[in-house]
N, C-alpha and C positions, 0 to 999 in steps of 0.2 A: 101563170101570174108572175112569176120570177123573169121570166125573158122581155113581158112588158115591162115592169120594173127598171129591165136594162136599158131600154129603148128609154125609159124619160127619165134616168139616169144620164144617158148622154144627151138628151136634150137640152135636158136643167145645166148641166156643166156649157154645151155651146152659149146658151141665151147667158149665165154668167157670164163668159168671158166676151162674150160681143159687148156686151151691154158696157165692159172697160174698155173696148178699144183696142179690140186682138185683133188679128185677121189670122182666118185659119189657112192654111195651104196643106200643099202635097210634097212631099220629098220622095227621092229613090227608094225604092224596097230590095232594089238588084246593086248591088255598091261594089264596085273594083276593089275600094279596100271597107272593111267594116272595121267599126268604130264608135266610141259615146259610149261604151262599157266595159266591164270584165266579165268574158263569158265566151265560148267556144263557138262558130256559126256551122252555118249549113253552106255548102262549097255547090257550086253548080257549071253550066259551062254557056258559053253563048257560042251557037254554031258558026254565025255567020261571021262575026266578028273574030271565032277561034279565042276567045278572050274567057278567064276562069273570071268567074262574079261569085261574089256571097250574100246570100239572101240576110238584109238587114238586122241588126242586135240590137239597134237603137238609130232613131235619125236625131240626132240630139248635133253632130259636126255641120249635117247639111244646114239644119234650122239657125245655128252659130251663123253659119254664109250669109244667113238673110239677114241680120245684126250688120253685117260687115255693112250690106250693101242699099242699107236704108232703111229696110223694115223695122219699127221701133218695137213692136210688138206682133207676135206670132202664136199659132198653136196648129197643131196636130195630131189627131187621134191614131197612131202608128201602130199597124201590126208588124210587130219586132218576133223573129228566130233562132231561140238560142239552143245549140243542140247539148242539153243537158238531162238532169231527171227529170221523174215525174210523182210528187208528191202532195199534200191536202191544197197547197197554196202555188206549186210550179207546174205549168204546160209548159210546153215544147214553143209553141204559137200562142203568142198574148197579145193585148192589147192593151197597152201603155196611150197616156193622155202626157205631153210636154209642151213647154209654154215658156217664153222666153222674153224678160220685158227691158230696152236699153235705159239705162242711168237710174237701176235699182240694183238690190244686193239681197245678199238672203233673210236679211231681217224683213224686207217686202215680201218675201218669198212665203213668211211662218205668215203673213196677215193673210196674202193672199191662199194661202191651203186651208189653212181654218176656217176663213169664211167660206171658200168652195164648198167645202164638206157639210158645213151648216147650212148651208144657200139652199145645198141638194136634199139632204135631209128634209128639213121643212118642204120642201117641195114635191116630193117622193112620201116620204111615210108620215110626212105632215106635224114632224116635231124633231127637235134636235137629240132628246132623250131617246135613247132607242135599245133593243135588247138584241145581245146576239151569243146563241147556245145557253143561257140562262140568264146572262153578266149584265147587267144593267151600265151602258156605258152613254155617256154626255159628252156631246158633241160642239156644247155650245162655247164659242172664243170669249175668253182668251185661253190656249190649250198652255200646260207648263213646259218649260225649258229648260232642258237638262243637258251642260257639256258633260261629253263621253268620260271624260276623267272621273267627274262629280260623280256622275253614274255608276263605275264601276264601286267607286272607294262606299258612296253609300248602300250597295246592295250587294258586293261583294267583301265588303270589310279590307280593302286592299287600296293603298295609296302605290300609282304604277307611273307618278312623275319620278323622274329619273331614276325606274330599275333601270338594269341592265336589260340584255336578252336572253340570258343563262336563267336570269331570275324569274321573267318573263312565261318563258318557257314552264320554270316549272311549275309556276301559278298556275297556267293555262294546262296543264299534267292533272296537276292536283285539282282543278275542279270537273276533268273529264273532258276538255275541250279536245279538239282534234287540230293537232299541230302538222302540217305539211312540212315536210322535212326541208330545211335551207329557207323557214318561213323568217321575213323580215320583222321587225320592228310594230311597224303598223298593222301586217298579218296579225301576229301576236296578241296586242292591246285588240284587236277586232276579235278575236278567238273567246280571249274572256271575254268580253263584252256578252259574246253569244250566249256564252254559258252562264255567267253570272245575273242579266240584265234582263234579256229581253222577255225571261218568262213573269216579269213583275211590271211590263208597260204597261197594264190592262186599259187603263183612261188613256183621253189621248194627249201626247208627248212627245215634242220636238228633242231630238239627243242630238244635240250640237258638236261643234269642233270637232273635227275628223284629224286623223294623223295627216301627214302628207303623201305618204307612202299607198296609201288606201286610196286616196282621192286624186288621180293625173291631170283630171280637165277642171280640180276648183283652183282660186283663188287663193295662197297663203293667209292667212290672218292676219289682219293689222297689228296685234299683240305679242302673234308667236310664231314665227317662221316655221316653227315645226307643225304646225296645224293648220287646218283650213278651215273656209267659213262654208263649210257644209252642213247640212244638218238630215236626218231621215226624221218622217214623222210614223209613231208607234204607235197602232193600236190592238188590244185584243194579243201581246205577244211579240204580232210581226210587224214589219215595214210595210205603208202602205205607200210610201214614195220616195224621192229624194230628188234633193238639193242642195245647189251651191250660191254665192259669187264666182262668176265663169272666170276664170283665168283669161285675161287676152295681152299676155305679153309674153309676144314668140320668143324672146330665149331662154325663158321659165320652159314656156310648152313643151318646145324640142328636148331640154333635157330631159322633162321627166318622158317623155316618152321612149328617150332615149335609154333609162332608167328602166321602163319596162321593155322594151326588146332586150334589154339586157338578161331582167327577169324569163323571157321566153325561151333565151338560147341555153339560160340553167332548168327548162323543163316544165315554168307554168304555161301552160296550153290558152288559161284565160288572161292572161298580158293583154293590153291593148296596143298597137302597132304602130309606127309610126308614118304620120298620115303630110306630106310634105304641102299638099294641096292645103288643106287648111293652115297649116304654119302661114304658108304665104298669105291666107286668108287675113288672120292675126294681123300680119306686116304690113298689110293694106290700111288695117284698122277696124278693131270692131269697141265700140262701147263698152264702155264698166256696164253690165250686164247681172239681172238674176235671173237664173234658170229653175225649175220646178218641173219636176215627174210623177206622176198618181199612176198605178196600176189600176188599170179599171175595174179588172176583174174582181181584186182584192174588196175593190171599194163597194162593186155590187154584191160580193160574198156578204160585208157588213151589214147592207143594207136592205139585204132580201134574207137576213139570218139561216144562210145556206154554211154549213161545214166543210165542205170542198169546194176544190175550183171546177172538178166537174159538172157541177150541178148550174155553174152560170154561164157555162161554155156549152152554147148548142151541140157541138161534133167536139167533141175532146178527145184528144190523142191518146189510143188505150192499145193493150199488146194484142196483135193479131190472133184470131181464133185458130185451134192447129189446123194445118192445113191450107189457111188461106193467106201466106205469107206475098208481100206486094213485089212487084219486079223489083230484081236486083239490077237492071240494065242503071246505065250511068254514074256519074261523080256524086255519089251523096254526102261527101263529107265524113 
């Protein structure tokens, strides 16, 4: 019952976004450089070509191309590879839904998620009210919005507009968070966040304005240079998506990514790289742009009141049985 569930899960979200005027395509899964997140890939090789490829993190650069080059509106149900853990809500292999609409911004972005979500709902379990592990949560729009600042100061009792990062740090000490050592600014404020926040999103809730530091592919804020117009929407704890206002002015883009190669060569692994094909993409011109990402899986977890992501992923990635360890032969990354 859960796996049909998933199946008109994704139905209900296609006939959604047809019905506005998307067109879905296909993007690379095999990518020379990967890109559109923060996260480590899987490394592979192409014989003929003699050429090193990484199996996809995100098609979030390629789907921007089509922006550039006239498609007003796009979608894509992308299985993305990131090789990290495996815990109630990460596989290795997922299945992210992104969706890209030109001369919108991320305040189009919160109407168009909330309705998603309630479209599916009503259409799947046949109400927007729904229950998952006991918690009685409502799905019906308009969901509240909360910038990350508001958010921390009200549920962790901390005003974190202009500490320092000494101070920073030992906020994010004293509530337990876990600091990576030479962590920035933005790291920081995200740390607490983690610790402080997300165990009290239960309803759902948009957490606005993102540092800059955190976010390389959004938009600055029209208010505050140091933030951007991102937002994740929160349910039940975790992130069931994210989004921005896309960034599309190349010499914003290049530096921050210049920014995080910087970050790479001091040791974070999950830096995003710098991708010179898209910059040029940019310079060509693509549209003020909103962007939107829903984890599918997450969203069938809610909706089929399953406690892991096991249980919605037909073949989920689990540790070998002794003995039956898989070839070591090739580049795995």
């Amino acid at each position: 019952e859960t796996f049909r569930k998933r199946t008109a899960i994704v139905s209900a979200i296609r006939r959604f976004l047809d019905e506005r005027g998307f067109l879905e395509v296909d993007t690379p899964v095999l990518q020379p450089i990967y890109g559109g997140a923060s996260a480590r890939p899987f490394v592979t090789h192409h014989n003929a070509l003699d050429t090193r490829l990484f199996l996809r993190i995100s098609n979030e650069l390629y789907l921007k191309r089509l922006l550039a080059g006239g498609f007003d509106r796009v979608y894509e149900f992308s299985r993305n590879f990131r090789n990290e853990g495996i815990d109630r809500t990460h596989n290795p292999e997922f299945t992210g839904l992104e969706l890209y609409q030109a001369y919108a911004d991320y305040t189009d972005m919160m109407a168009i998620a909330e309705a998603l979500f309630a479209f599916v709902a009503e259409e799947v379990v046949g109400s927007t009210s729904i229950t998952y592990q006991g918690q009685k949560i409502d799905l019906t729009p308009p969901w509240d919005r909360l910038p990350m600042v508001e958010a921390i100061q009200k549920h962790g009792s901390l005003d974190i507009r202009g500490a320092s990062e000494p101070e920073l740090v030992k906020a994010a000490e004293g509530m337990g968070a876990e600091v990576e050592p030479g962590a920035n600014r933005g790291q920081l404020i995200d740390a607490i966040f983690e610790a402080c926040v997300e165990p009290h999103l239960i309803q759902p809730t948009f957490i606005t304005d993102y540092p800059v530091e955190t976010s390389p592919l959004a938009k600055r804020h029209r208010d505050d240079d140091e933030l951007t117009e991102r937002f994740e929407p929160f349910i039940c704890g975790w992130e069931v998506g994210n989004a921005f206002s896309e960034l599309n002015d190349p010499a914003d883009q290049r530096q921050r990514f210049e920014h995080q190669m910087t970050l790479r060569e001091q040791g974070d692994e999950e830096a995003q790289v710098l991708d010179e094909d898209f910059i040029r993409c940019l310079e060509y011109g693509m549209p003020p742009t909103g962007g939107l990402g829903v984890g599918i899986d997450r969203m069938v977890m809610l909706l089929t009141d399953s406690p892991s992501i096991r249980d919605v992923v037909l073949f989920p990635h689990m540790r070998p049985e002794e003995g039956r360890q898989g070839s070591d032969d090739g580049d795995n990354g």
